[in-house]
C-alpha positions as CSV (number, residue, x, y, z in Angstrom):
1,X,-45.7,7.5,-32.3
2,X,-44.9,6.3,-28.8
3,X,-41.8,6.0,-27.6
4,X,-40.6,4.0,-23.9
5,X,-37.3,5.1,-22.2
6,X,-34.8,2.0,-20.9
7,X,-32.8,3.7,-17.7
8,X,-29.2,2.7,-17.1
9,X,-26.1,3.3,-14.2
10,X,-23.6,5.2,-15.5
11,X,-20.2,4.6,-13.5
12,X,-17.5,6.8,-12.2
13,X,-19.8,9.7,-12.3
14,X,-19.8,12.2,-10.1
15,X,-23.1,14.3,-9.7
16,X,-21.8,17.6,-11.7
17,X,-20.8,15.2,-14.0
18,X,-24.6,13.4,-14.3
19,X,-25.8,17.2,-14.3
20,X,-23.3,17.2,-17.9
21,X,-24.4,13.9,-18.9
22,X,-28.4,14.8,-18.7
23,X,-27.4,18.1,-20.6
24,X,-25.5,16.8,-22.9
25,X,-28.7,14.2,-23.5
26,X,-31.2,16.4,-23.6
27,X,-29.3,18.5,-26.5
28,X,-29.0,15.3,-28.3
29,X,-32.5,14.1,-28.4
30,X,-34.0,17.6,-27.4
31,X,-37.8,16.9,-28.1
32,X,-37.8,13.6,-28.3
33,X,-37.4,12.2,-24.4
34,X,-36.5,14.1,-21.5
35,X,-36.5,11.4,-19.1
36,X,-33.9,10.3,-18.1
37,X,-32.1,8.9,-14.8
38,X,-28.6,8.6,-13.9
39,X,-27.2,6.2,-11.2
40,X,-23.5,7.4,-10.2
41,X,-21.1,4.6,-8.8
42,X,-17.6,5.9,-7.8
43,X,-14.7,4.3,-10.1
44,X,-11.9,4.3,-11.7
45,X,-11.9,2.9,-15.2
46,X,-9.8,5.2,-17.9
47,X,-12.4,4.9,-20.4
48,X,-16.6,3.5,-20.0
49,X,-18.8,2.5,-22.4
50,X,-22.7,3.4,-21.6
51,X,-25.5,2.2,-23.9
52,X,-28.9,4.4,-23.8
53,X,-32.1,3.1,-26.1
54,X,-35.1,4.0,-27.1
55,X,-37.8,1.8,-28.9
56,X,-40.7,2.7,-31.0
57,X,-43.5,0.7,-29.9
58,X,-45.7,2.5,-33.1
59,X,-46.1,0.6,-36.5
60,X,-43.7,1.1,-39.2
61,X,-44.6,1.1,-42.7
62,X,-43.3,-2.2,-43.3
63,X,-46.0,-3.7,-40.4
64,X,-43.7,-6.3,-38.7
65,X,-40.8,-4.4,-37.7
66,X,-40.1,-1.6,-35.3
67,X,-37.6,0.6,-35.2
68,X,-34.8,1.1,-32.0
69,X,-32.7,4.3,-31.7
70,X,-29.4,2.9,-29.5
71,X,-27.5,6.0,-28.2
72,X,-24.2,4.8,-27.3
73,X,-22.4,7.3,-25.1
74,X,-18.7,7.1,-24.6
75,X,-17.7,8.8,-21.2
76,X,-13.7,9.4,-21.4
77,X,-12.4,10.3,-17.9
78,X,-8.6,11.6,-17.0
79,X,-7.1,12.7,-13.8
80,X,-4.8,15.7,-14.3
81,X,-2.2,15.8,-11.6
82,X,-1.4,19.1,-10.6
83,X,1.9,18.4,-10.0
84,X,3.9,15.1,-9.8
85,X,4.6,13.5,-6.5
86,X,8.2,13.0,-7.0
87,X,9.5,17.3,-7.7
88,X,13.0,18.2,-7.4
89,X,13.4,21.8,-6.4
90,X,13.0,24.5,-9.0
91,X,15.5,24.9,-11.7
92,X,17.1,21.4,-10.3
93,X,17.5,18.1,-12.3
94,X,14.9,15.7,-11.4
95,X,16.3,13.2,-13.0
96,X,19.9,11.0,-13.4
97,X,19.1,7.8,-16.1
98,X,16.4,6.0,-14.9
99,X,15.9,7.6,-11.3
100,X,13.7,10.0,-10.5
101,X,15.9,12.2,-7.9
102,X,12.9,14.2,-5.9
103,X,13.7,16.9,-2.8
104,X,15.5,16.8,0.1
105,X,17.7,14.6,-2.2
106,X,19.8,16.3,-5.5
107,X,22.3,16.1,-8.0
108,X,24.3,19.3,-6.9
109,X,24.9,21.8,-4.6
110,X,21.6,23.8,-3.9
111,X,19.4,21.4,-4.8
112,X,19.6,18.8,-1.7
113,X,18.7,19.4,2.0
114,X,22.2,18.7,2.6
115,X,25.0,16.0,2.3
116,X,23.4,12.8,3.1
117,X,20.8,13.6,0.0
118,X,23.6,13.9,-2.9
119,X,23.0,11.8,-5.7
120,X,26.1,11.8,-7.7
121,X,25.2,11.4,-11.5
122,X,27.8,10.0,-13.9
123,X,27.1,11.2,-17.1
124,X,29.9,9.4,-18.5
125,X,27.9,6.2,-19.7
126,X,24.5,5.9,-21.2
127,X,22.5,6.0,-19.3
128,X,23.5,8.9,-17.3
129,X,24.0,6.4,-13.3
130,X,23.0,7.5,-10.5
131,X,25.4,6.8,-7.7
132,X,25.2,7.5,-3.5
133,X,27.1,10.2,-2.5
134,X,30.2,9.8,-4.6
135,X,30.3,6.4,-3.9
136,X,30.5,3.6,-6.3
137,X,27.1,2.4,-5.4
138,X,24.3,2.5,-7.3
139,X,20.7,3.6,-6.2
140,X,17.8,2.1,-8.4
141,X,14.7,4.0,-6.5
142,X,14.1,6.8,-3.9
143,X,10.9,6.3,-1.5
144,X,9.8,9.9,-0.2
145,X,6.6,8.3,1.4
146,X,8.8,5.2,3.2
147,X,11.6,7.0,3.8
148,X,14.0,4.1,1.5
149,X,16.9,4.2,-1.0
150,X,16.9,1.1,-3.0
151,X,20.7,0.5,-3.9
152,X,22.6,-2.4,-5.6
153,X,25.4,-3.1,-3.4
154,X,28.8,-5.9,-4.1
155,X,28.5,-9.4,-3.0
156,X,31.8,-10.7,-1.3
157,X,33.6,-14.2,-2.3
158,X,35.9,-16.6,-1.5
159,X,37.1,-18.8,-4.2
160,X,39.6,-21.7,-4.5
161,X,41.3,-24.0,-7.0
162,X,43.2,-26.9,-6.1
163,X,46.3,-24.9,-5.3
164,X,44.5,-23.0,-2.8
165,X,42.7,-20.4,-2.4
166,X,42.5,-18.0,-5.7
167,X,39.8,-14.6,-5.3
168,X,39.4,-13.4,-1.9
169,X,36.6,-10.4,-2.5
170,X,35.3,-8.3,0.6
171,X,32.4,-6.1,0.5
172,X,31.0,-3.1,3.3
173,X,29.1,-0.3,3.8
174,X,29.9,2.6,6.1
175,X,28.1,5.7,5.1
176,X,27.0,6.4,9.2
177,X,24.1,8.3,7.5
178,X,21.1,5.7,7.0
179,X,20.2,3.0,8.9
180,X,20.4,-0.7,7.1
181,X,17.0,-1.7,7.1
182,X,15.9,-4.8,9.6
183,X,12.9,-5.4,8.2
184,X,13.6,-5.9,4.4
185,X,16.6,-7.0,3.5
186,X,18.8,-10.4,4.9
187,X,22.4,-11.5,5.4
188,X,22.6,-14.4,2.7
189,X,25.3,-16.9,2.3
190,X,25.5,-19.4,-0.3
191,X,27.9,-22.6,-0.7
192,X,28.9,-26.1,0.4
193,X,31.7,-25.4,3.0
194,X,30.9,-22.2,4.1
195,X,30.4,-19.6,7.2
196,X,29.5,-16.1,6.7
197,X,28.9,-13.0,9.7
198,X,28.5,-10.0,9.5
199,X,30.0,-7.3,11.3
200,X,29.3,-3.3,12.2
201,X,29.9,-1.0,15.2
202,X,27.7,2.2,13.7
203,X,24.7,3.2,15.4
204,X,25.5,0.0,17.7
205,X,28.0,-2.7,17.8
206,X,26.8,-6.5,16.2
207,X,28.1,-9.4,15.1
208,X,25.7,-11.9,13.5
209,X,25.9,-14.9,10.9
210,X,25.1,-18.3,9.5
211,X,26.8,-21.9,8.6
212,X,26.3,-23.5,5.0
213,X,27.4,-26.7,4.3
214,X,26.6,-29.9,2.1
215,X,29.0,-32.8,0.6
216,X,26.5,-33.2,-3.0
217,X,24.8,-31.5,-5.1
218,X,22.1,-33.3,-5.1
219,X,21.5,-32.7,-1.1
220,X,20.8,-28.8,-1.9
221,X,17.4,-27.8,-3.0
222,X,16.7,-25.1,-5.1
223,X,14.6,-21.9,-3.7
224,X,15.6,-23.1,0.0
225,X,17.7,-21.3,2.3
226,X,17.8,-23.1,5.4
227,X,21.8,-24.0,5.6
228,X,22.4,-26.4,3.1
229,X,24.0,-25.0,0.3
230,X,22.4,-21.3,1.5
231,X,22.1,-20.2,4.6
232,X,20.1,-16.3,6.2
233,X,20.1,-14.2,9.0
234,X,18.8,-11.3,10.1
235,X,20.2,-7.6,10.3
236,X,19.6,-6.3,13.9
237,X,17.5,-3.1,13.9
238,X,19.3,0.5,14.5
239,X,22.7,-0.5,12.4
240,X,24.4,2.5,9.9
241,X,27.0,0.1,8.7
242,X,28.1,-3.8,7.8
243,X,31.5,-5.5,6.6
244,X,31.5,-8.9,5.9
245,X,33.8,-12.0,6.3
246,X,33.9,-15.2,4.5
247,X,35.5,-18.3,5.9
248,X,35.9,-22.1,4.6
249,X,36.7,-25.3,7.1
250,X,38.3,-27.2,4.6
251,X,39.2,-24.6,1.5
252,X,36.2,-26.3,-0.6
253,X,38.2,-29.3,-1.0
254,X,35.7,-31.8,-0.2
255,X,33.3,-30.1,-2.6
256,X,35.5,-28.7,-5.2
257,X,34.2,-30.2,-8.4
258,X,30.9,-28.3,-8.1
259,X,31.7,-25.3,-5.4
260,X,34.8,-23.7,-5.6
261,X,34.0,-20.3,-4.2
262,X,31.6,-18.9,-1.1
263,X,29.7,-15.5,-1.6
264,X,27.9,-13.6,0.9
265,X,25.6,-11.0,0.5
266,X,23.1,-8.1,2.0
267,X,20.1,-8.9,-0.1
268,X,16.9,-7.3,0.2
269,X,14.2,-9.9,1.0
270,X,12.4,-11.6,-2.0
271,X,14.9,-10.3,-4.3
272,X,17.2,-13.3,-4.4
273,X,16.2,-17.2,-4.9
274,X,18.9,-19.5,-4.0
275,X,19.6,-22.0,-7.4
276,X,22.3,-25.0,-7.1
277,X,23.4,-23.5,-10.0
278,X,25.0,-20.7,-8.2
279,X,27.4,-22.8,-6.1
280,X,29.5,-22.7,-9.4
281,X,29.1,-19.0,-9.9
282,X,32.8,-17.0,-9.6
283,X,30.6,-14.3,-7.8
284,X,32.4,-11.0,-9.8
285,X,30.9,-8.1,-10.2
286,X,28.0,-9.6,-8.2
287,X,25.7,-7.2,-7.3
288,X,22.3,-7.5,-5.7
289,X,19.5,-5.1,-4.6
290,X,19.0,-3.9,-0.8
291,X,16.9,-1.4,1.2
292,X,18.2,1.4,3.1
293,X,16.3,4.0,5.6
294,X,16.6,7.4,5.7
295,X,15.5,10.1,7.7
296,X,15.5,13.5,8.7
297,X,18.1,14.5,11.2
298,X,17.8,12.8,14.4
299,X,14.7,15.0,16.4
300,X,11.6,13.7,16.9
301,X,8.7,15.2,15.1
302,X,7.9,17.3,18.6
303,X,11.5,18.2,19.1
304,X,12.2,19.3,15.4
305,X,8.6,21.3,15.3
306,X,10.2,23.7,18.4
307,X,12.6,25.5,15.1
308,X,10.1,25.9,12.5
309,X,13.7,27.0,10.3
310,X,14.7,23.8,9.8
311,X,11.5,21.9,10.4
312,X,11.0,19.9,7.2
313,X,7.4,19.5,6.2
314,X,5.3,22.2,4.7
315,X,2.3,23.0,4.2
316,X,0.2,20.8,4.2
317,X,2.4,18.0,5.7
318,X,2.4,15.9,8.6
319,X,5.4,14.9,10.3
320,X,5.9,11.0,11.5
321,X,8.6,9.0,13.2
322,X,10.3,6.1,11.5
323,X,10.1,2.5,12.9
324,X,13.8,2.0,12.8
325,X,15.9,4.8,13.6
326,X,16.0,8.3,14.8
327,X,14.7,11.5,12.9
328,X,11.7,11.8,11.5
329,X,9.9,11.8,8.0
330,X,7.5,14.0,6.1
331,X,3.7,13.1,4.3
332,X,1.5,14.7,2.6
333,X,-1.9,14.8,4.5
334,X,-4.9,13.3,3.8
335,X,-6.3,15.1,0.5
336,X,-2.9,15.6,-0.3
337,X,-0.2,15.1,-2.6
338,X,3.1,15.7,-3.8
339,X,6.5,16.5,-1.9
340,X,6.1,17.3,1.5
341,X,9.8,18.8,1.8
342,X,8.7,21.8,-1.0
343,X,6.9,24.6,0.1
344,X,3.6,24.4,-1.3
345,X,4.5,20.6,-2.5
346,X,1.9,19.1,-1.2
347,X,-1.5,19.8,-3.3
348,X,-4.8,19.1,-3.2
349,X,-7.1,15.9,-4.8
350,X,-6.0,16.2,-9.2
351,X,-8.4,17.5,-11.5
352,X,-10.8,15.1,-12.9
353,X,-12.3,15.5,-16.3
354,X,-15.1,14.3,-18.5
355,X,-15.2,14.0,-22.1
356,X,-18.4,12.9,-23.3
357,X,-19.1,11.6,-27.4
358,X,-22.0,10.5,-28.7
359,X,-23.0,8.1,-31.8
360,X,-26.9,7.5,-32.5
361,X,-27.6,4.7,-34.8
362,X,-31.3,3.6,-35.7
363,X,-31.6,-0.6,-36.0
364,X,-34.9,-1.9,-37.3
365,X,-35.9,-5.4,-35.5
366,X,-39.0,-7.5,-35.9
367,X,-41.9,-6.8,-33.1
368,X,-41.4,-9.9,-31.1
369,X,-37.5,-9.2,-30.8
370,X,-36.3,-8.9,-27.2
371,X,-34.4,-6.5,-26.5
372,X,-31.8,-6.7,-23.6
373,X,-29.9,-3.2,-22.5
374,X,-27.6,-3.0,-19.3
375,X,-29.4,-6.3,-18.3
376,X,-32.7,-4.3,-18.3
377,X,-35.7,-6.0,-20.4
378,X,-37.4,-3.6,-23.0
């Protein structure tokens, strides 16, 4: 009885894998074919499906049909991480609620580089909260590999009534250890009779802001920020700290009925879409999302590299120097990953595995039956 062999890429197959794959074939089928060819692609897909037939071209007893053995084999690959890219130091906690706190930064003494990493973590509500230093603000996500704290920081309003003015809300920052970022986040000021600026005098003295003003409701458009109803500007670059001051030319009488109050925020850009609906928001215990950069000390990569004491990468790791601000920051190098602040954090590429099953099933068609595998006639 004859037998004709249908060949067939297998993806996201390395070649010791195809080596497996042909073992693992042969076993199956052992004197029945030994031909087979095995096309590796490079991908990624968590699980593959492969189909591998053979036909008998030989009669069967029943004259008009043939008979098709279709080896399906199902190629399950998973990456193994040696380690996890985010590692606090040993016996530290790695995690406060919903953040993931990696090295230089930590929960207590021993287990950050020093001061400007402490994550305070209040595990008096539930979730445990992760807070900056002991500070009342909250940080939603640490960046090792851009150097960035993603915090939720207050929005600051100005509200009135008709007897006057009735909440007066300010808001800053002043840590002096990371820089406000430039590049991702934006002053933001919303309302109908409104000026907003913004103010600091660490890491350089600025003063910047914007003018927001409109007598209806229906002259403000939702989703635009361009000074009616909301108004932006930009943080300069190299600033460690912000206060900001809300004004009104007229106490919001003119626009009372559907803006009592002003609010003025640090936003991070993208995160916040101006609505009309939000002219008639009180504005407490507004708080919105925005970016902060951190770094290691203030040497350059060359400079810090002269103490190798208190130099900060290891092995492994490359040293780089952020686009806004002093210091410098570590990465993993190519090949690599992990935490580049840990000795011995940064690993080489995770172990990749194959799991190969098998299922042989034997379908009788008619002899004129074409038969289509892997787009490949038969």
């Amino acid at each position: 009885m004859a037998w004709r062999s249908a060949f067939v890429s297998f993806d996201n197959l390395t070649e010791p894998s195809c080596g497996l794959l042909r073992f693992q074939l042969s076993a199956i089928l052992r004197r029945k074919s030994t031909n087979i060819r095995l096309s590796p692609t490079p991908k990624t897909p968590s699980y593959s499906y492969f189909h591998w037939m053979k036909i008998n071209t030989g009669s069967t007893s029943s004259g008009g049909f043939m008979e098709i053995i279709v080896l399906v084999i199902i190629l399950t690959a998973t990456t193994t991480a040696t380690m996890e890219a985010a590692q606090a130091k040993a016996r530290c906690q790695s995690q406060c609620g919903n953040l993931s706190v990696p090295y230089p930064f930590g929960t207590e003494d021993g287990c950050f580089m020093d001061t400007q990493f402490f994550i305070k973590c209040d595990e008096s509500v539930e979730p445990p909260k992760a807070l900056l230093q002991n500070s009342t603000i909250d940080v939603l996500h640490i960046d090792l590999d851009a150097g960035e704290l993603r915090i939720l920081n207050w929005a600051a309003s100005d509200c009135y009534n008709s007897s006057g003015s009735s909440f007066h809300f300010s808001t800053w920052l002043r840590s002096g250890l990371y820089n406000i970022s430039s590049t991702k986040n934006k002053l933001t000021a919303i309302g109908c009779d409104t000026y907003a600026f913004i103010t600091g005098s660490i890491g350089q003295d600025y003063a910047t802001g914007c003018l927001s003003l409109c007598d209806e409701i229906s002259d403000v458009i939702n989703g635009s920020c361009s000074g009616i109803g909301c108004c932006q500007a930009s943080i300069p670059r190299g600033v460690r700290d912000y206060e900001i001051s809300l004004a009104s030319y007229y106490n919001h009488t003119r626009v009372l009925s559907f803006n009592p109050c002003s609010h003025a925020f640090v936003v991070e850009e993208g995160e916040y879409e101006f609505s009309a609906s939000h002219l008639n928001n009180s504005g407490e215990d507004w708080k919105l999302p925005m970016i902060l950069d951190w770094t290691i000390g203030d040497h350059s990569c060359s400079e810090a590299k002269k103490n190798p004491e208190t130099y900060a990468c290891k092995e492994n790791a490359i040293c780089r120097e952020p686009e806004n601000g002093n210091g410098y920051l570590c990465k993993c190098g190519d090949g690599f990953q992990g935490n580049p602040y840990l000795s011995n954090g940064c690993q080489g590429p995770a172990a990749r595995h194959v799991t190969i099953r098998s299922e042989v099933s034997i379908v009788r068609v008619r002899r004129d039956t074409k038969v289509m595998v892997a787009g490949m006639d038969l």
